[in-house]
C-alpha positions in Angstrom: -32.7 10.8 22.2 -31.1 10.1 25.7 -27.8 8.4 25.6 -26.6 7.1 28.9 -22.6 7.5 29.8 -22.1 4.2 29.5 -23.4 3.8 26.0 -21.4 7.6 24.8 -17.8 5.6 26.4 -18.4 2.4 24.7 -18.9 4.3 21.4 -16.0 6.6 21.7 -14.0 3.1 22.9 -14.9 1.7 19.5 -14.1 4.5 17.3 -10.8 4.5 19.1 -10.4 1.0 18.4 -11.2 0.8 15.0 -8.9 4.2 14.1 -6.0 2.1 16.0 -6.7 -1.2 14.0 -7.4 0.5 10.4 -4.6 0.2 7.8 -1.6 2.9 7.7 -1.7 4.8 4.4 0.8 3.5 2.7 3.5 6.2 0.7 2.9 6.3 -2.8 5.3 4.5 -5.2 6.5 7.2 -8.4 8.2 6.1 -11.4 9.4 8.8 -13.7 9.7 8.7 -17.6 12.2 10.6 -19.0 11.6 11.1 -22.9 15.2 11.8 -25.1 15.1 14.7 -26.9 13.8 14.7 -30.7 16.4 14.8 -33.7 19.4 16.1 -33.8 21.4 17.8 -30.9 23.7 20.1 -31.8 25.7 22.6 -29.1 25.6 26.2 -28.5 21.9 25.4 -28.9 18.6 24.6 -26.7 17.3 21.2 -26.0 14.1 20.4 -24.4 13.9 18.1 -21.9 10.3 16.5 -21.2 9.8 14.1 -18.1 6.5 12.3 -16.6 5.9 11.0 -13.1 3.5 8.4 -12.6 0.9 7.6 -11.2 0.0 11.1 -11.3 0.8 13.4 -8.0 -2.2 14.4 -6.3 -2.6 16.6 -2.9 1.2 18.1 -1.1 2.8 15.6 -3.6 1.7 18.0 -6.6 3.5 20.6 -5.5 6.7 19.2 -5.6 8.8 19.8 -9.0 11.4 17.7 -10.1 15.1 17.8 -10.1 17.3 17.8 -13.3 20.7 18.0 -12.4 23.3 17.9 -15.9 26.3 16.8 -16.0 28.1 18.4 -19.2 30.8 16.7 -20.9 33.5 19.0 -19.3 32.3 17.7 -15.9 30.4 21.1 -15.2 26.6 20.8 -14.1 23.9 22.7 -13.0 20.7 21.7 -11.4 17.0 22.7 -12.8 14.0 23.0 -10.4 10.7 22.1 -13.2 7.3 22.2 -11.5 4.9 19.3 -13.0 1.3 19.9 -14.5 -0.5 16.8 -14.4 2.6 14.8 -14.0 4.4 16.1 -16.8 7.0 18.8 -17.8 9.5 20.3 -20.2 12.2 22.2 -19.6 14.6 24.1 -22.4 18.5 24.4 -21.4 21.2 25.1 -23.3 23.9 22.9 -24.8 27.5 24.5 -24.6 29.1 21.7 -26.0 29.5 18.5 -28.4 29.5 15.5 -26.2 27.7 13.3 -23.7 25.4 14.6 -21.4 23.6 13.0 -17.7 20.6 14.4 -17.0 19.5 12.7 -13.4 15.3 13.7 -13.0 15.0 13.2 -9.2 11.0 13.2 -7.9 11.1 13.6 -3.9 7.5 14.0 -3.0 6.6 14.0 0.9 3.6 11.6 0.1 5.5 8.9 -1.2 9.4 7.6 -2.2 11.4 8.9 -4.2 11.9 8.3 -7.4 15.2 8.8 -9.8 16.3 8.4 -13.5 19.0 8.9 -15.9 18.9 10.0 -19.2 22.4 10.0 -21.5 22.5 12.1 -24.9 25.0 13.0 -27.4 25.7 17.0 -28.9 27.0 17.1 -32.1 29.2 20.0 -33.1 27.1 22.9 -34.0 27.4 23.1 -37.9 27.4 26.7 -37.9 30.0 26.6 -35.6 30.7 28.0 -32.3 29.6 31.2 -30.9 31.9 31.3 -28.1 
């Protein structure tokens, strides 16, 4: 086929046109689900934590864990870095002492907005006692 210049400039024109006029990919909107943990806590023991983030994080946005800073009832706090697989996660951490906790799950994926929650629970004094 023989394409005259005229008819290759009007074609690129159009596919500029049409790039410049299409919808913007819009960032995707997470939620996350933080899940209590089960039972009883007691402290000077582990606790696991499980979160999911919905819908689930496809492409660069997979790649990015969460963020679970803890707030312990003596004010100290420490942050954990869990990766996801298939939008979900556990994490075990230790529980130094009866009391209420904060755990803030933080979701900052570059493909979308970030997403945040807060999860309160209560220790109970170890009935073994304490191993400090």
């Amino acid at each position: 086929m023989n394409y005259s210049r005229g008819s290759v400039v009007v074609a690129a024109l159009a596919g500029a046109v049409s790039l410049a006029l299409a919808p913007a990919a819009s960032a995707a909107t997470y939620q996350i689900t933080a899940l209590p943990p089960i039972g009883t806590v007691y402290s000077d023991n582990l606790v696991t934590l499980a979160m999911a983030v919905s819908p689930v994080p496809a492409g660069a946005d997979s790649t990015t864990p969460v963020l679970v800073h803890i707030t312990e009832p003596d004010g100290d706090d420490r942050t954990l870095t869990v990766p996801l697989t298939l939008g979900g996660a556990t994490v075990a951490t230790r529980v130094n002492e009866p009391g209420r906790y904060v755990a803030v799950f933080t979701f900052d994926a570059p493909g979308g907005d970030p997403a945040t929650t807060t999860l309160e629970f209560d220790a109970v004094p170890s009935p073994l006692g304490s191993s400090s």
